[in-house]
Every structure is written in structure tokens, then in C-alpha cells.
N, C-alpha and C positions, 0 to 999 in steps of 0.2 A: 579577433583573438580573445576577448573580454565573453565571448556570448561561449567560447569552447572551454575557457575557464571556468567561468561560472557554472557550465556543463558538466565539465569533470567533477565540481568541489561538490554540485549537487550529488552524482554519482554514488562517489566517494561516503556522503554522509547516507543516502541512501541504503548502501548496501550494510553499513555497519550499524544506523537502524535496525535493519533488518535482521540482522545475526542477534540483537541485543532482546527485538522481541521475540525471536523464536527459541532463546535462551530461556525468557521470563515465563516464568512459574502461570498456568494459566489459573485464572480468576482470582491473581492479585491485583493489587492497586496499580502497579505500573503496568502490565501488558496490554490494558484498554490501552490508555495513553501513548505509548510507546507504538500500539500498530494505528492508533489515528496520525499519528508523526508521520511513520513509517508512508501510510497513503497520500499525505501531502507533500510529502519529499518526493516521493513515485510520479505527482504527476507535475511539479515543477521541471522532475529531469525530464520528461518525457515532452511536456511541453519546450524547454530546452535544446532538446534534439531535434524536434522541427523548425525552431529558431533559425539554428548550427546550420542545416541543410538547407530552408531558408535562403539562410545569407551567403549558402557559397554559392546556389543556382542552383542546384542539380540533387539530386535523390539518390540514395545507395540503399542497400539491402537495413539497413539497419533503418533508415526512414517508412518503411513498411514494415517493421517490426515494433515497432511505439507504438502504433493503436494496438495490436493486441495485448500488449505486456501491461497498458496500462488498463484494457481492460479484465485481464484475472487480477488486479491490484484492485479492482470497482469490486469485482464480486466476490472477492474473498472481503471487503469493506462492508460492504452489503449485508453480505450471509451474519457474517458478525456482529453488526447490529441488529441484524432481523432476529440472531439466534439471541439475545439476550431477554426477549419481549414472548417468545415463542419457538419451543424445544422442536424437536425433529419429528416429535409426534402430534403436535401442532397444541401442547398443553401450556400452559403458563408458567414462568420459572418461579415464579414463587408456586402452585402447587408442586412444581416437581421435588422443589426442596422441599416443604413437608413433607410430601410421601417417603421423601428420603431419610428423613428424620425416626 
């Protein structure tokens, strides 16, 4: 009972992370922060949900559903750190901001 609670509240804070940074303004001071949250909430639940399944014995649709949810949460992590160091043209953000300048 304790491992589906814990499940849920992760859940729970999870999803409304997530509303919070796709609300936030991109390249303010809080939407880094807020989707680094966001990816360790992601994979607490996810590791969670194999706990859950786990402990009852048995696997359901949704236990083969965690590896991939938690990986487009890796590669939307990913891209967005990668994209801060180097734009999609593969230039540097500090020149892109000057040229933007």
C-alpha cells in the first residue's frame, strides 16, 4: 500500500510539474529548473511503477509503458541541455545571440 501511495503522490506532483513548466515562459529563470524537477519527478514515478508491479508479481499494460514514457522524458532532458551549449544549426548560443543583436 505505502509503494502505490508513494506512486500516486509522485504522480500527482509529476503531472502538475509539468503543466507548471509548460506554462513558464521559455528562457526564464524558472523553466530550466522547473523541467530539471519535472525529469526527476518522471523518473522516480516510473521507477515507482515497476516497484508497484514488482510487489504485486505480475506485469500489466502499463508496466511496459514506463520504459518508453520515461524515455521521451531522457530525450526531451537531453535535447534541452544539449540545446543550450548548441542551436539546431549546430552554432553556439552565445553567437546566435549576437547575431541576434
Amino acid at each position: 500500500m505505502t509503494i502505490l501511495l508513494t506512486h500516486a503522490s509522485l504522480a500527482i506532483a509529476t503531472i502538475g510539474i509539468g503543466f507548471l513548466t509548460m506554462k513558464a515562459v521559455k528562457f526564464s529563470s524558472s523553466h530550466p529548473s522547473l523541467g530539471e524537477l519535472y525529469h526527476w519527478l518522471m523518473l522516480a514515478t516510473c521507477l515507482s511503477a515497476l516497484a508497484l508491479s514488482y510487489s504485486r508479481g505480475r506485469a500489466t499494460i502499463f508496466t511496459y509503458l514506463t520504459p518508453p514514457s520515461y524515455a521521451f522524458a531522457v530525450v526531451g532532458y537531453l535535447m534541452a541541455n544539449t540545446a543550450r551549449f548548441t542551436g539546431c544549426n549546430g552554432t553556439s548560443s552565445d553567437r546566435r545571440v549576437r547575431m541576434s543583436l
